[in-house]
N, C-alpha and C positions, 0 to 999 in steps of 0.2 A: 449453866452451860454457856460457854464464852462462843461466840460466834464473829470473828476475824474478818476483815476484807484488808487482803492482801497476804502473800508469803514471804516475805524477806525477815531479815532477823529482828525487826522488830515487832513481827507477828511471833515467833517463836517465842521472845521473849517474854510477849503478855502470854501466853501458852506455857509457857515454863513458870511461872510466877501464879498463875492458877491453879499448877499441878502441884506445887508448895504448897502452898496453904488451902488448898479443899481437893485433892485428889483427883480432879476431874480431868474430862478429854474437851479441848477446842476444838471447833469447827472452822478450817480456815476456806473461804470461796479466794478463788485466785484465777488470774485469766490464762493461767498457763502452768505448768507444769514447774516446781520452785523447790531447789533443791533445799532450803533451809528449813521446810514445813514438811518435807518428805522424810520417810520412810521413820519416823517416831510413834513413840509408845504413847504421846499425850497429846495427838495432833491427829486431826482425820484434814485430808484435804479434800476440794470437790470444785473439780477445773469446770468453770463457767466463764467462757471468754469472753463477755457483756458486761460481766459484772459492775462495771467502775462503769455503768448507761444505766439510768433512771427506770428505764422501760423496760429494761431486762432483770434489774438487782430487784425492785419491788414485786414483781409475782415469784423470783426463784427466792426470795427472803420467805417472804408470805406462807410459800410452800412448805419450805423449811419449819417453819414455825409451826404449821400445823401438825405435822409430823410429829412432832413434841409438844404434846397439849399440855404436859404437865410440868416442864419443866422452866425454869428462870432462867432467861434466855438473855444474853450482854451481846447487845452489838457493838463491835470495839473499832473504830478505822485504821488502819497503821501506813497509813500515806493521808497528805494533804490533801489529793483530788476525793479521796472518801469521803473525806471529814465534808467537803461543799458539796457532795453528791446527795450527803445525810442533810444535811442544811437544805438542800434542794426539797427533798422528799416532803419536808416538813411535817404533818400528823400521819402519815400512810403505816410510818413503819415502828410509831413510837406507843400506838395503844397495844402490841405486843411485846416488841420490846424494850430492854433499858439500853436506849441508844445513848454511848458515853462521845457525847460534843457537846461544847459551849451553845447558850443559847444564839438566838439570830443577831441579838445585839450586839455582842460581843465580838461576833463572828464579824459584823459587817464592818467595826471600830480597830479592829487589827488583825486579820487575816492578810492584807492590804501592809506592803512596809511604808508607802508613804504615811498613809493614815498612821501606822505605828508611829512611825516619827514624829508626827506633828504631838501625837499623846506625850512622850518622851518630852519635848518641848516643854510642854504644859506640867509636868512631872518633876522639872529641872534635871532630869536624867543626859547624862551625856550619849550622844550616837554619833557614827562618823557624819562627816559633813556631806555634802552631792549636793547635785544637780537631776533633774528628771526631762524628759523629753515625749512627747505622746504623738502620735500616728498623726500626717500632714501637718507637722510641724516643722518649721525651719531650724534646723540642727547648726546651732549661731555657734561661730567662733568665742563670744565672751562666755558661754557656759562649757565651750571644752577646754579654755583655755585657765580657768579658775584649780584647778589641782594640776602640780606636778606630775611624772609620769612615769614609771607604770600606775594605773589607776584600775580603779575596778568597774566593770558595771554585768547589771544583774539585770533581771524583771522584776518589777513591782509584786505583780502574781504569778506565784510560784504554778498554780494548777492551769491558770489560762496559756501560760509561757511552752507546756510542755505538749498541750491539745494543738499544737501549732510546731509538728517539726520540721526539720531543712536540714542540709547538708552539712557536719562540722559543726552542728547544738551542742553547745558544753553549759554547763549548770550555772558556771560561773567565768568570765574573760578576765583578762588582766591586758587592756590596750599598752604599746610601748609608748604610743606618742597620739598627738591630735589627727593626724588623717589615718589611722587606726579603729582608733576611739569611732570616729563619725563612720566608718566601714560597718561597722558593727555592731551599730545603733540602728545604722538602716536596713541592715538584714534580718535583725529582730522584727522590726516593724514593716518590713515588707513579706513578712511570714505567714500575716494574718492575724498576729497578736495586738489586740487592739487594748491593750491597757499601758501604761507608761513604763517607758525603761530608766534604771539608774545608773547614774555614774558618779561613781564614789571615791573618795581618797582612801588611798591603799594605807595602811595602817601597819608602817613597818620600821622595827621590827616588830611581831606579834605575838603574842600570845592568846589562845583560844581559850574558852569556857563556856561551862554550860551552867545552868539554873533549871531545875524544875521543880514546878510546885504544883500542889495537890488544894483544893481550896471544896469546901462542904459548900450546899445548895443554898445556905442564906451568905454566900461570898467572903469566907473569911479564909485566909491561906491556914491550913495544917499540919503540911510537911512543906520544907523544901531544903534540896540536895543540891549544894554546890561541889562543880569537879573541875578540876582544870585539865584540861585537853591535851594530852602530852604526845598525841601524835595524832593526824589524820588522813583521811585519803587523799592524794589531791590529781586522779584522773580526771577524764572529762567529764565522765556525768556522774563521778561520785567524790569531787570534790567539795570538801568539806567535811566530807561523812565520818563523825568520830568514832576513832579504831583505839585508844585507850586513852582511860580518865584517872586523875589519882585525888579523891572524894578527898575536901578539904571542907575547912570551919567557913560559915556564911561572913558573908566581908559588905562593905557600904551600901555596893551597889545590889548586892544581894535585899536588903532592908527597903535599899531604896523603893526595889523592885516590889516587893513584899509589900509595902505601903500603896503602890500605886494599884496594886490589884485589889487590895483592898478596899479602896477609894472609887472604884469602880464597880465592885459587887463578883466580881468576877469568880464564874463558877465552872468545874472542871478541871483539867488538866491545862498545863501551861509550860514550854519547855523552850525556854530564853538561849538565844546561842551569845556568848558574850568576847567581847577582844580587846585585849588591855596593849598598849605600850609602854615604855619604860612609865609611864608618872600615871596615866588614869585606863579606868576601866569602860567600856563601851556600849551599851546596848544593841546589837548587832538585826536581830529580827527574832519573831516568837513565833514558835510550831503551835497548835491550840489542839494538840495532842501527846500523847508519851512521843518522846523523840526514837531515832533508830535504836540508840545506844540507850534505851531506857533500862534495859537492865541492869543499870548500875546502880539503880535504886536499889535492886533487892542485895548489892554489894553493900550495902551501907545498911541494911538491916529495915529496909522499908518495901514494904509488900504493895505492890499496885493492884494485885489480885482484891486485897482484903479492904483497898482504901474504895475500888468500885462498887464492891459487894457492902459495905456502908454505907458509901454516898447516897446508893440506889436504892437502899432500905430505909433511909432516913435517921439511922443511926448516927447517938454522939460520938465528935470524935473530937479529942481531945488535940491540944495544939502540941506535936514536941518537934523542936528544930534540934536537938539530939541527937549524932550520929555518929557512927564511926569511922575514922578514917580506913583508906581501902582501898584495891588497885584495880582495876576493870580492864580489861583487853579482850579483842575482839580475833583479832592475829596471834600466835605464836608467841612469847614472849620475846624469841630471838629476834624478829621481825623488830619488837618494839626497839629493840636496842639498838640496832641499825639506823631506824628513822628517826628516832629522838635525842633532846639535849643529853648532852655527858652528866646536868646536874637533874633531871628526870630520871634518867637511868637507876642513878644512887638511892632514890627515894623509892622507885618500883620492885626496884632487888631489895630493900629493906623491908620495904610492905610482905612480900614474898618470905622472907626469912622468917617474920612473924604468923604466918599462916594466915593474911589478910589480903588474899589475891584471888579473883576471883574472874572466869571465863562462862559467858551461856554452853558454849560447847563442852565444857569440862564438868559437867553434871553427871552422876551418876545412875539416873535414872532408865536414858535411851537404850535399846540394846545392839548390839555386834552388828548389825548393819549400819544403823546409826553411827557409829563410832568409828567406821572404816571410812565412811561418807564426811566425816570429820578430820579422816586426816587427810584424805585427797584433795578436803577444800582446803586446808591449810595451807596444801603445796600451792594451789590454785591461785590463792591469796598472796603469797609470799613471792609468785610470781607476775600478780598485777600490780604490787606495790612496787618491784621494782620498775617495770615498765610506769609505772605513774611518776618513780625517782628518776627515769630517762624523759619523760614527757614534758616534764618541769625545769629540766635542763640542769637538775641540781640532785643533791641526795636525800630529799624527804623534807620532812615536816619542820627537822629541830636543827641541822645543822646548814 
């Protein structure tokens, strides 16, 4: 029995990938009422507004658990703030169940994108360049003045950046110039966020990617799925969010990647966001869980369902990098064609001609509620994509 924290479409996703390969119903705790895990045939929701507080998830877990004395229970996180809530808890909630997160070590070596960095370094992996800036620090002209402009900057930590909000919080900034840049740095850090901010060179023009790999408990990788990101969201708090991938053959930085996890023991789930320019590929930051758009795995013929239910059993598993190519969207397909390259386009309408196109909502399983609730989100969708093509001041992701 898969037991969820969170409802967005990456909880549905490992719910839907469960319901494939063993027939079962998820349990998803969510702090609110979430249209994506609502009203399905393979999903129970169960609104607990605490959930994502320590003090509230460990006796409403516990409870839960009891309830079901008999059965094999997967606690899965499908947001970052879980995954450190799960890391938090430590042994309370793991002699019931099989809590799927990276150990403490791991967690504490790259959950952190400085820390990522510095590994990447050590790695010979390429990642953009930056600068970082931390709380009472003098925000010096020679570190805003090192990148051209527009530039990027982020939080360091993704789960302490968001327990800290303020007015006009977007996930991700793009400064036009240097007295921008330092606006923006010190509104971060006068928020409360007391971990370091980035400011990074913009990486344009770009291209997006993802990596995710699947690695068994003595740390050796088993699956991993590269896609290239042929369009994403880019509003303000779900910028970045990838909305279609077209599943391609593993490339340098893929191996590169695959080595370094290796070389670390690295056990779990691992979901690499990557950005290439015209000449090299980037290491961008790693989720240390399925990513949103984790469902692209099972577009390529890899089960996450059945790689838990292994890991967690101690079952062998065998290495295949093996996949199929394959087209994943999250949007409408009309949506994709609006916001991506004209030479995307050609490759997703061919994937599609072939019968290798592949939607979480286009399953056949949900019923007639479900499926009405699918097309109103669509419109829903189609209409924040363009407001995010108005927000950007441009028309999307590819052109």
């Amino acid at each position: 029995m898969p037991v969820l924290l969170g409802g967005d479409l990456n909880a549905y996703s490992v719910a839907l990938s469960f319901y494939e390969a063993y027939g079962v119903t998820s349990h998803a705790f969510v702090r609110y009422r979430c249209g994506a895990t609502e009203n399905s045939k393979f999903i129970k929701t169960h609104i607990c507004s605490g959930i994502d507080d320590l003090s509230v998830a460990i006796p409403e877990l516990l409870k839960f658990a009891a309830e079901h004395p008999h059965r094999e229970l997967y606690l899965i996180p499908c947001a970052d703030w879980y995954v450190s809530m799960l890391e938090a808890a430590g042994g309370a909630l793991s002699a019931i169940y099989e809590v799927c997160i990276p150990d403490r070590r791991h967690f504490s070596m790259l959950s952190d994108k400085l820390r990522f960095y510095n590994f990447m370094e050590q790695a010979g992996i390429k990642y953009p360049e930056y600068e970082s800036f931390g709380p009472e620090e003098n925000i010096s002209d020679e570190k805003l003045s090192r990148f051209t402009y527009p530039a990027v900057i982020k939080p360091s930590d993704s789960t302490e950046y968001w327990k800290n909000p303020f007015p006009d919080m977007k996930k991700v900034y793009f400064p036009k110039n240097k007295s921008e840049s330092e606006a923006v740095i010190k509104r971060i850090l006068d928020s409360g966020y007391a971990k370091r901010v980035i400011l990074q060179r913009l990486i344009a023009p770009a291209r997006h990617g993802v990596l995710t790999t699947l690695s068994t408990a003595d740390g050796r990788v088993v699956r991993a799925v590269r896609g290239d990101v042929i369009m994403q969201q880019t509003g303000r708090t779900s910028y970045g969010n990838h909305a279609a991938i077209i599943i391609r053959a593993l490339d340098g930085i893929s191996y590169q990647l695959i080595k370094f996890l290796n070389g670390i023991s690295y056990v779990g789930i691992a979901n690499i966001d990557l950005i290439s320019d015209a000449d090299v590929t980037y290491a961008l930051e790693v989720n240390l869980r399925q990513g949103r758009s984790s469902d692209y795995l099972r577009s390529a013929g890899v089960s996450l369902a059945e790689y838990l239910v292994k890991f967690s059993r101690g079952e062998n598993i065998t290495p295949d990098f093996s996949y199929k190519e394959a087209y994943w969207h999250y949007p409408r397909h009309s949506d994709v064609r609006k916001y991506s390259s004209p030479a995307d386009v050609i490759r997703a309408d061919r994937l599609i001609a072939e019968g290798k196109a592949f939607s979480p909502y286009g399953n056949s399983y949900d019923g007639v509620k479900r499926k009405i609730y699918a097309v109103l989100h669509s419109l829903r969708l189609s209409e924040a994509l363009r407001s995010d093509a108005e927000y950007q001041g441009g028309k999307g992701n590819g052109k």
